[in-house]
C-alpha positions, -999 to 999 in steps of 0.1 A, spaced: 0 0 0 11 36 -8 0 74 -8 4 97 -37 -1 137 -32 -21 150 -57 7 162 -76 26 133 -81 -12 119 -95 -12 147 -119 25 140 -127 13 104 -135 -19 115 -152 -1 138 -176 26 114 -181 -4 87 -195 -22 112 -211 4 131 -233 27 98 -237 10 69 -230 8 45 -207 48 33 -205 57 68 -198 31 68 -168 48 33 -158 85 53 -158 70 82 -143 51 56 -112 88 39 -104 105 69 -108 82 86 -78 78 51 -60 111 27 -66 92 -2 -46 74 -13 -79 96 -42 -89 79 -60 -115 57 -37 -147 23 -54 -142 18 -43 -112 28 -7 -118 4 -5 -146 -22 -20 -131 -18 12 -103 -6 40 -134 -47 31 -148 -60 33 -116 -49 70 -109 -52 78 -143 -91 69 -140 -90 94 -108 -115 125 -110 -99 153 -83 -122 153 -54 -150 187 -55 -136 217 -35 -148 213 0 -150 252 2 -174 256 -28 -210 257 -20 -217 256 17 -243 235 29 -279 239 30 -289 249 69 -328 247 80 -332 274 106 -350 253 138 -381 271 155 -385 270 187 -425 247 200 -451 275 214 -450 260 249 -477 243 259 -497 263 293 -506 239 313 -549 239 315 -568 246 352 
């Protein structure tokens, strides 16, 4: 198991994008060395290629229903 930064995705990405698939595979063990064998490292190079960047949490705030307080019941005589 491993991490990758959101750069080093778009470094892959743009790597498998503008030169193919290979290039992503150079670009994977270049940034991670622990990928001995080339299956496996293009098996991960599609995965993050496939990745969409996640929404901007700070866009559109969320919707907030104002609570009103009961009318209190009076108790009857």
């Amino acid at each position: 198991m491993f991490t990758v930064s959101e750069s080093e995705a778009e470094t892959i990405r743009r790597a498998f994008h503008d030169r193919g698939e290979w290039s992503a595979v150079v670009e994977l063990r270049r940034l991670f060395p622990v990928f001995a064998n080339n299956p496996e490292a293009l098996r991960c190079v599609r995965a993050i290629a496939g990745w969409q960047p996640l929404p901007d949490p700070a866009g559109t705030p969320p919707k907030v229903t104002q609570l009103r307080r009961r009318k209190s019941a009076e108790p009857q005589p």
